[in-house]
C-alpha positions, 0 to 999 in steps of 0.5 A: 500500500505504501507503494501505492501511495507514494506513486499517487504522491509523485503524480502532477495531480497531487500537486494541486494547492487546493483542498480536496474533498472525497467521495467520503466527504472528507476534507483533507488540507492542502498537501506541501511539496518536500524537498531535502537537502540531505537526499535526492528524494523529491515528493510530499511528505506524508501528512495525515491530516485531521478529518473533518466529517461533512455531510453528504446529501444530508446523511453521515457517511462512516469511514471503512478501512480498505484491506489489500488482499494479496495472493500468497506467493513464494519467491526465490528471485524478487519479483518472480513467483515460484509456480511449482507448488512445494512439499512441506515438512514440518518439525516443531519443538516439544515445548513448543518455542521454536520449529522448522520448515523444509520446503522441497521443490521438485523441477522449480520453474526458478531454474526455467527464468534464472539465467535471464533473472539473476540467480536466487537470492533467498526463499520468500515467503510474501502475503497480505501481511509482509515477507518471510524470508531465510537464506538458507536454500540448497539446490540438488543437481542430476547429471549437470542439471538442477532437479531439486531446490530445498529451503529451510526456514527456521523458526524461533519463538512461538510468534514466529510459527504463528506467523508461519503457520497464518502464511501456510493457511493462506498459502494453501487455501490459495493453491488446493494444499492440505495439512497431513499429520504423522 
């Protein structure tokens, strides 16, 4: 989202000196052009201004907040979506404080775009809430040629599996996976 905002901060539009009023009936105050001595940055800061609710057609209107759903993706190169859909394994402490996650990738299509790409940099784990992300891969190699990818991520306190296992929910629900316990 914030990407969002500073491409629509940048735009010729958003210079108007003017106050704007939404669709929502809010009034925001004008916007004030930033510029810094210390960096080669030039846009607006970012201001959020007090709002003042205004009736519109004789009613109030109420403020829903705007949720941005992203589709639960793995990367190796930034930018790129794995396609090939993994195997997971999952190993977790008795106390439950820490845990581990082993995915395997059986002829990734990472390989298919690496030369043209860039080589792999990590293992990412991106959904609506942010990244997850280890460096900790391995590739197998058959003959000269990558057959398998493995990627560790390692877990450390009881938040980050919780974490973990809120991408995996959605990371699944997404591309048809199921939970099996052993």
């Amino acid at each position: 989202m914030a990407a969002l905002q500073s491409l629509a901060l940048s735009s010729p539009i958003s210079h108007c000196q003017q106050q704007q009023r939404s669709h929502s009936g809010l009034v925001s105050s004008p916007r004030v052009l930033y510029q810094s001595a210390n960096s080669s940055f030039n846009g607006q800061a970012m201001q959020i201004p007090r709002q003042q609710w205004v009736p519109l057609k004789g009613s109030w209107q109420t403020s829903r907040a705007i949720t941005m759903m992203v589709k639960p993706v793995i990367q190796f190169i930034q930018g790129t979506d794995e396609q090939t859909i993994p195997d997971v394994r999952l190993t977790k402490s008795r106390d439950g404080s820490n845990g581990v996650a082993i995915f395997s990738f059986d002829q990734p299509s990472v390989f298919d775009s690496s030369t043209e790409l860039g080589d792999i940099t990590g293992f990412y784990m991106i959904d609506e809430e942010g990244v997850l992300n280890t460096v900790d891969v391995s590739a197998k190699f058959v003959n000269g040629k990558p057959s398998r990818v493995e990627a560790k991520y390692t877990m450390r306190t009881p938040r980050d599996w919780d974490r973990f296992m809120r991408f995996m929910e959605r990371y699944s629900d997404a591309n048809g996976l199921q939970f099996i316990k052993k």
